[in-house]
Each structure stands twice: as C-alpha cells, then as structure tokens.
C-alpha positions as CSV (number, residue, x, y, z in Angstrom):
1,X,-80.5,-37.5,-49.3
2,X,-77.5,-38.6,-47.2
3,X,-75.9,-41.5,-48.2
4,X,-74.4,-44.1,-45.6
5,X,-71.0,-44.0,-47.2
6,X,-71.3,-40.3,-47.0
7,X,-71.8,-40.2,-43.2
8,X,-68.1,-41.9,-42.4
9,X,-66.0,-39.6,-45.0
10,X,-67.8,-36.9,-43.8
11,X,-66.9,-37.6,-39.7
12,X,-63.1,-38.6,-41.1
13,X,-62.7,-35.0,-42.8
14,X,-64.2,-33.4,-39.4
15,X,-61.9,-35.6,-37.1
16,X,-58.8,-35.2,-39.2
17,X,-59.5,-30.8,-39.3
18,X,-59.5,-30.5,-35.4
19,X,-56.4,-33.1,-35.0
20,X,-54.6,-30.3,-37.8
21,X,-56.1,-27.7,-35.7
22,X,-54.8,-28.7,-32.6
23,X,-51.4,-29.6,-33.8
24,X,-50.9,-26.7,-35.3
25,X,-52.2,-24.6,-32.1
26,X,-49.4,-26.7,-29.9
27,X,-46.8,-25.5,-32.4
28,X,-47.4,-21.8,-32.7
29,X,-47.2,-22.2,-28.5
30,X,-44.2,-24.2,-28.7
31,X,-42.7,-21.5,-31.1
32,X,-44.0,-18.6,-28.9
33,X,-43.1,-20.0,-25.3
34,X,-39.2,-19.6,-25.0
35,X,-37.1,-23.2,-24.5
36,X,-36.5,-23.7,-21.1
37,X,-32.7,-23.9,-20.7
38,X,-31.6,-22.0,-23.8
39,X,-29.3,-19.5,-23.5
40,X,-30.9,-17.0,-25.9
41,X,-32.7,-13.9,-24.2
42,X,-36.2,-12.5,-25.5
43,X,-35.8,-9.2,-26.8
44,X,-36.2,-5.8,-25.1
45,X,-38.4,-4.7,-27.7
46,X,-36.6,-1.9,-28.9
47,X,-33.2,-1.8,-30.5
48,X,-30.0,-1.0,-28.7
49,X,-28.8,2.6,-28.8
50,X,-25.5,3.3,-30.5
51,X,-22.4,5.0,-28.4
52,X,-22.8,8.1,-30.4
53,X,-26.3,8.3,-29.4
54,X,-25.8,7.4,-25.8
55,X,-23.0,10.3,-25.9
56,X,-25.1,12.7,-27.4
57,X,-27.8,11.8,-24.5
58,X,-25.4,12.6,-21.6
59,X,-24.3,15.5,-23.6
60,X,-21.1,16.9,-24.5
61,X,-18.1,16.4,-22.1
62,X,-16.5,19.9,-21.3
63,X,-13.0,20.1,-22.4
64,X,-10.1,21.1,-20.2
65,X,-9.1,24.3,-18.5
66,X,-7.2,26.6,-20.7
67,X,-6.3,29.0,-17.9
68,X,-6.2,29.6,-14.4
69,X,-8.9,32.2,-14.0
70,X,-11.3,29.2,-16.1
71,X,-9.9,26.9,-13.9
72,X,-10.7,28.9,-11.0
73,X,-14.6,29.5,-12.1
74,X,-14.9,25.7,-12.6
75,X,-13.3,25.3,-9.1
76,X,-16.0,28.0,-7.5
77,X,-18.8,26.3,-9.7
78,X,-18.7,23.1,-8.5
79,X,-18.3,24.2,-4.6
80,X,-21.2,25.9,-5.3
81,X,-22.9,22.4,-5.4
82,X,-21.4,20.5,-2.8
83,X,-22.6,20.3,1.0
84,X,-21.0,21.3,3.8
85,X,-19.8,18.0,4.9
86,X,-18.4,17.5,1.4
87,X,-16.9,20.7,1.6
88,X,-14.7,19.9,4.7
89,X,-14.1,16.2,3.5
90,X,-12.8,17.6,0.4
91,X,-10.6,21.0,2.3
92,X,-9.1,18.4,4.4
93,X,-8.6,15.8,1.5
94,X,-6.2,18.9,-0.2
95,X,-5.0,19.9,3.2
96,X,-3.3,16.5,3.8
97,X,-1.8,16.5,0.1
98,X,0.0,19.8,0.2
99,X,1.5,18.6,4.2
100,X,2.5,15.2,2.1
101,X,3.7,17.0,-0.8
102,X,5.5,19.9,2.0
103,X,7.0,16.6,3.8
104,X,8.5,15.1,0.5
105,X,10.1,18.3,-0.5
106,X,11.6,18.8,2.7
107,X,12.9,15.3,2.5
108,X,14.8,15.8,-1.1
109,X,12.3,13.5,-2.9
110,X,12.8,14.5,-6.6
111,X,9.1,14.0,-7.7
112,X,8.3,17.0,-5.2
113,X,11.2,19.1,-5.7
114,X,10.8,22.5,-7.4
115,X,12.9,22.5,-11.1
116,X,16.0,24.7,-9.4
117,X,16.7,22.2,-6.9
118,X,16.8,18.7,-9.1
119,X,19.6,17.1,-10.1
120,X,22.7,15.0,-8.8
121,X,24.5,18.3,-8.8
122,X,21.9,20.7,-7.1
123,X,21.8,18.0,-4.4
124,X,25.5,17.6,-4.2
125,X,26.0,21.7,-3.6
126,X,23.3,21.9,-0.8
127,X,25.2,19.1,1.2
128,X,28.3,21.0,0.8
129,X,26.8,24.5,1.4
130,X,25.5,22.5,4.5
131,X,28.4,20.8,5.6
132,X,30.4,24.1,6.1
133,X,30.1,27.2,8.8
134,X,28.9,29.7,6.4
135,X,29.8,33.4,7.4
136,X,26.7,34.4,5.0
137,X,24.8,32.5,7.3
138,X,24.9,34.9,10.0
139,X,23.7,37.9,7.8
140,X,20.0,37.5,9.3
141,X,20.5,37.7,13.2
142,X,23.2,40.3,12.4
143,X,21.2,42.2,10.2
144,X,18.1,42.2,12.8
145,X,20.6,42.5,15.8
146,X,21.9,46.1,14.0
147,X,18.2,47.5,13.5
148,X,17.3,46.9,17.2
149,X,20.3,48.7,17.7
150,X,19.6,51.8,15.6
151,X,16.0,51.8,17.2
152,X,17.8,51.7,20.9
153,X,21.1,54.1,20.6
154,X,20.1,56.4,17.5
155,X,23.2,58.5,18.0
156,X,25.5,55.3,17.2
157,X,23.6,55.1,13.4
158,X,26.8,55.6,12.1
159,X,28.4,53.3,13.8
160,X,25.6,50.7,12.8
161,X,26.2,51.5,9.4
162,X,29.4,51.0,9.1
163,X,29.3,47.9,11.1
164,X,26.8,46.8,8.4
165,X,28.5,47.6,5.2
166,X,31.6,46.1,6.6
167,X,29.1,42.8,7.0
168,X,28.2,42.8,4.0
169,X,31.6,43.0,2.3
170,X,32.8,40.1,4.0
171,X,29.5,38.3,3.4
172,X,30.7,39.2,-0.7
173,X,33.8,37.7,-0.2
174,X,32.5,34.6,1.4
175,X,30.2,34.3,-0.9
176,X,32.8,34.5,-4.1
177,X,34.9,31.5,-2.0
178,X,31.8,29.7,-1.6
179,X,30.8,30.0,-5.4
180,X,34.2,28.8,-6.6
181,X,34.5,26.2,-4.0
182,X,31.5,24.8,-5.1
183,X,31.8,24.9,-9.1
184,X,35.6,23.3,-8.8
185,X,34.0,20.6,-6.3
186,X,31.0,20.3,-9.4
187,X,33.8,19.8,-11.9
188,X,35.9,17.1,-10.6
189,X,33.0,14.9,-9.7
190,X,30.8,15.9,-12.7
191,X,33.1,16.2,-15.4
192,X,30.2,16.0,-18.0
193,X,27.0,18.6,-16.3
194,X,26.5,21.8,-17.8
195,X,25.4,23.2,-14.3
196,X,28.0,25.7,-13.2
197,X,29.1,29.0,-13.3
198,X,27.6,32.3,-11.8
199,X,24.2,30.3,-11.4
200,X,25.6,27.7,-9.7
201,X,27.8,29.7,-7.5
202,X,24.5,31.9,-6.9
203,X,22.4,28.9,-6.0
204,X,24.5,27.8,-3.4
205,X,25.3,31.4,-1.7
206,X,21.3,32.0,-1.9
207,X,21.3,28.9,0.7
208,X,24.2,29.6,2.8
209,X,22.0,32.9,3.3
210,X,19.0,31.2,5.1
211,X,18.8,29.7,8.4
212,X,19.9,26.4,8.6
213,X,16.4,25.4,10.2
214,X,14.8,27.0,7.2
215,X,16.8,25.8,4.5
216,X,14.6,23.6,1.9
217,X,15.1,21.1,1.5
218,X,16.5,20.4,5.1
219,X,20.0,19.5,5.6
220,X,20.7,15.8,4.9
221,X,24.2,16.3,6.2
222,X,25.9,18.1,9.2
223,X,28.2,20.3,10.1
224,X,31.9,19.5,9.5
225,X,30.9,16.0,7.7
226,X,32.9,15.2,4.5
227,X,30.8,15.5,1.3
C-alpha cells in the first residue's frame, strides 16, 4: 500500500537523480570538449620520436671521402641520378668556378694562389723578374726559331748547335745575375723571411723563362718601372 507521504519523497529522489545525472553529463562534456581560446594543443595520439630514433629512420649519414678514387665513385654515383638538365646546370655551375678561380689567380689574389707563389716575398720577386728585360726570356722563340732552322738548312746543324749551346750559356749566366739580384733585393727589404737562396733565385729564373703573356700570375708591373 502506497502511502501519500511516500509519493512526494519518492518524486524528490527521482527529480534530484536526473538533475545529478545531467550535471554530471555537462561536466564530462565540458572536460572532454577542449577550452576555446587556450593555448594548449590535443595530443597527436602517439608520443614524439626521439632524435636517435628519427636518425636511425633516415639512416646512417655516409662519412667523408678518404681518397680520390672514393671520391671519384661518389662523384660518378650521384651523376648517375641526375637528369640531363641537372647535369648541364651543374657542368656549367663548376665551369664558371674554375674561370673565377683561373681569374683570381691571374690577378694575385692570395686565396687562389698555388702555395709557391704566396707571400710578400714571392710577390715582390715576380714584379722585379717583370720589371726587367730578361735575356732568359727570349730562350722560347730562339729555341723554336733554331729547330725551323735545322728542319730548313740541315747542312747548317752545326752551326744551329752551336748557336744554341752558346744561348744557353748566356741564358746561365743571366740567370745566376738574376738569382742574386733577386735574393740581395729580398734581404734588404725583408731582413727577417727565410725565403732565399737557390730556391729563391730558381723561382724567379723559372719565370723570366716564360712569355711574358704567359706568366701566372700576370704582370702587375711593366717594363722598366721601379720596384
């Protein structure tokens, strides 16, 4: 039998279950649904990979050349893989460097110089070697002018021959004046450089040898200008 006092407790219990139940079903949606403004991102759902692991996923990075034939292979390797048009871009990419580098040499720019011609004193003998009429100078034209010779009278080869070794003798002797011109030159003006001697003297006949038009580096100075 159902009491009337029993009927209102009973409709309070019922009311007051659904207004928990509803509270508590805005609550797990307010904690689920992410606060509009806040600055905090929702996770990727799987943790972030270490830097070890992401190294050993790209794999392992291949060390350096050791030599020039490995260096070489690597070279071939990865032609092997490029397209034509990268091919070119990348021929005329080196082709531009080595004029540049070519230019800068021929200019005396010390970054591109090769180790025998660097220095204060190395520059200082070519602009003396290139100030001066240098008999050694003439040795090429001479030299070619006594072969077409030979080729044209063969019954003066002995003539030619002698003609030559006499060149040569006084190409020696200029030589030996140059050398010693150039290391007493070195001395006054660089009291303190090691650079001198035979190699010196040898450096500087070696370019009073060539052409002046093929000299490298080209003549910063000219003839008969004080050095």
């Amino acid at each position: 039998m159902k009491l009337p006092w029993k009927k209102d407790e009973t409709s309070e219990e019922s009311g007051e279950s659904s207004v928990t139940t509803f509270v508590a079903d805005d609550a797990a949606t307010e904690d689920s649904a992410p606060v509009k403004g806040s600055k905090t991102t929702p996770g990727k759902g799987r943790p972030t990979p270490k830097r070890r692991e992401a190294e050993k996923r790209r794999g392992p990075v291949a060390p350096p050349p050791t030599n020039r034939s490995e260096a070489r292979a690597r070279k071939k390797e990865l032609k092997s893989t490029l397209t034509k048009e990268e091919k070119k871009q990348l021929s005329a990419e080196r082709r531009a460097k080595r004029l540049e580098q070519r230019e800068r040499m021929m200019e005396g720019d010390e970054a591109y110089l090769m180790p025998r011609d660097k220095g204060p004193v190395r520059r200082y003998t070519r602009d003396m070697v290139d100030s001066r009429r240098n008999f050694a100078g003439l040795f090429m034209p001479f030299a070619i002018l006594l072969i077409v010779l030979m080729f044209l009278v063969p019954q003066a080869a002995a003539l030619t021959n002698l003609i030559l070794v006499a060149f040569v003798v006084l190409m020696a002797v200029d030589g030996v004046i140059l050398g010693r011109l150039v290391n007493r030159r070195v001395a006054e003006r660089y009291p303190d450089s090691a650079d001198g001697g035979f190699k010196l003297g040898w450096y500087a006949f070696t370019r009073a040898m060539q052409l002046r038009k093929m000299r490298a580096p080209k003549p910063s100075v000219s003839r008969g200008d004080e050095v």
